[in-house]
Residue, then its C-alpha position, 0 to 999 in steps of 0.5 A: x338875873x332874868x332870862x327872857x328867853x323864859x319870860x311872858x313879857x307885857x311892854x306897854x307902849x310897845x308901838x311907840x317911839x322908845x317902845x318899838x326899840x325897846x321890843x327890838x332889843x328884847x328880841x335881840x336879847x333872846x325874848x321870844x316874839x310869841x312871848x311879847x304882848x304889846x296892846x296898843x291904847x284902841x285894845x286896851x285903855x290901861x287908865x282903866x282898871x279891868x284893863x290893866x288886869x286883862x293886860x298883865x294877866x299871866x306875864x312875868x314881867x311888865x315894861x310900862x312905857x305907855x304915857x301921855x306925853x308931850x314938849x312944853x307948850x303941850x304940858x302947858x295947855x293939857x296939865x289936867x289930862x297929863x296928871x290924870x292919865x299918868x298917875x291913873x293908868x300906872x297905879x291901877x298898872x302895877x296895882x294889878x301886876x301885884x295881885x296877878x303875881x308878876x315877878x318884875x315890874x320895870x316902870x319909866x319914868x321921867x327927869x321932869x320929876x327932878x326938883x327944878x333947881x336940883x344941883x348939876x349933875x342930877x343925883x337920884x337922891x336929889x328927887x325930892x329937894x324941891x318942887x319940879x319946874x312949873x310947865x311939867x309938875x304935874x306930869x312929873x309928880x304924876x310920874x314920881x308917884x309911881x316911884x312912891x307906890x312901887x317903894x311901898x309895894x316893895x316894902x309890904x308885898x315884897x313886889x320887885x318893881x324898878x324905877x328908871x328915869x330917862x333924860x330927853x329922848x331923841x332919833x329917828x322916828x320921834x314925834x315931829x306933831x307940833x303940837x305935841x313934840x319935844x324940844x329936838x323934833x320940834x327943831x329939826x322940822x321948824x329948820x328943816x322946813x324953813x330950809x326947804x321952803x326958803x323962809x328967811x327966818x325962824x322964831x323959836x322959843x325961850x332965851x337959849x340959856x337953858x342946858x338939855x341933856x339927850x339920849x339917843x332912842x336905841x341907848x335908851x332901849x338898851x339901858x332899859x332891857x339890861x335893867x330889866x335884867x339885872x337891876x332888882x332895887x328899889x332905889x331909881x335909877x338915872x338913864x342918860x348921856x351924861x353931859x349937857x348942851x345949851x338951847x343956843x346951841x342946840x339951836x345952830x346946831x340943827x340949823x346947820x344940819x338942816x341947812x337953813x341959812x336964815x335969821x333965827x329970833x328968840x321969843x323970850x315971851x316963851x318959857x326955858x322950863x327947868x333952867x339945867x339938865x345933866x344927870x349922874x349916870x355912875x349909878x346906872x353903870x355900877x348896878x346894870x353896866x349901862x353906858x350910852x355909845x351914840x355920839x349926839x352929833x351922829x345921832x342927831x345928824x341921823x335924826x335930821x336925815x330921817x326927818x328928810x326923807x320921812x313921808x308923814 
């Protein structure tokens, strides 16, 4: 087990949304803040690789968070740069942690690498039955192939890297651009500014027949610094809440929170993406003891709260 009150920790993406809660729990878990080194992407682009030596360079251990990332309508138009910037930035990552001697690496990495019609709920051993759901392969596999070099590295050089895979993340704080957010940001702001501007109906996407799985952001910090500490296998392991919501569901579920009373239509022109989505957690409980605690309802309620009275 690490004692992170003795560590030099690197946590890539410290100032994002899961990153931020991630550095509060390592404080919280005894690091010292002197010892956290959080570059943002104008300090140091990590695609390049004389950055990722600067970065990891004498750290014992490296959280990488750091990602291009976005919802389904952004996986659709940046599938090039999602590939690219993923695959890049975490190879040359873990590459210079290896040659720089770090003792653990923790990488995130994304339930978009699931196959998409993987069996409900979603078992680890199940990553590489069939090819991901279209809209998000690319980043994806992009991901997955981290789990591949961090596999290998192990089995040649001995290198403790872990792999972690999070359900759909959501709480206060989330990225609510349009452009680029996920499916439950996405929401709160299409209702809540419905609501608040009167509208008398909201258009959104797909047939609602798809399930989504969420966690909320500080349980999934939680799970990622207990990991850091105590989990050292080289088998991924499944980050989540372990039940399942349907879109239709979802969807009158925030409409409610947000008080919009209006028509919603559905644009079946719009993609589902994968058609399910539960992950097994028993495996992230027996190796690290990690179990999620935040009611969804609670947490999307202090979600839809936070979007109110956020001044962006």
């Amino acid at each position: 087990m690490i004692d992170l009150r003795k560590v030099k920790i690197l946590l890539t993406g410290g100032h994002g949304f899961l990153g931020a809660k991630v550095y509060e729990e390592l404080l919280k878990a005894g690091a010292a803040e002197k010892n956290i080194f959080r570059p943002r992407f104008k300090e140091l682009d990590l695609r390049l690789p004389q950055n990722a030596k600067k970065a990891v360079k004498g750290r014992d251990l490296v959280i990488h968070l750091a990602a291009n990332v976005g919802g389904i309508g952004y996986n659709r138009e940046h599938p090039g740069a999602l590939f690219y910037d993923n695959a890049i930035m975490g190879i040359h990552m873990i590459e210079a942690a290896r040659r720089e001697g770090v003792k653990k690496f923790v990488q995130v990495g994304t339930i978009c690498a699931y196959p998409k019609f993987t069996p409900v709920p979603f078992k680890e051993k199940d990553l590489w039955q069939g090819y991901p759901e279209e809209t998000n392969a690319p980043y994806g596999l992009a991901k997955k192939m981290l789990l591949v070099q961090l596999q290998a590295y192990r089995q040649e050089f001995g290198f403790n890297g872990i792999y972690l895979l999070p359900v759909n993340l959501y709480g206060p704080g989330d990225n609510f651009n349009p452009e680029s957010s996920h499916v439950i940001p996405a929401l709160i702001k299409k209702f809540t500014d419905a609501a608040k501007n009167r509208r008398a109906e909201v258009t959104v996407w797909g047939t609602g027949k798809a399930s989504r799985e969420f966690l909320y952001v500080d349980d999934a910090a939680k799970g990622i610094v207990l990991a850091a500490r105590k989990y050292d296998k080289g088998e991924p392991v499944n980050l989540g809440a372990g039940f399942e919501i349907k879109i239709s569901d979802l969807v009158k579920l925030i409409a409610k929170l947000a008080n919009f009373k209006g028509k919603i239509i559905w644009d079946k022109t719009k993609p589902d993406g994968q058609p399910r989505r539960k992950l097994d957690v028993s495996r992230a409980k027996k190796e690290f003891g990690f179990a999620a605690r935040t009611n969804f309802s609670e947490g999307l309620k202090r979600t839809v709260e936070w979007y109110k009275n956020w001044k962006g």
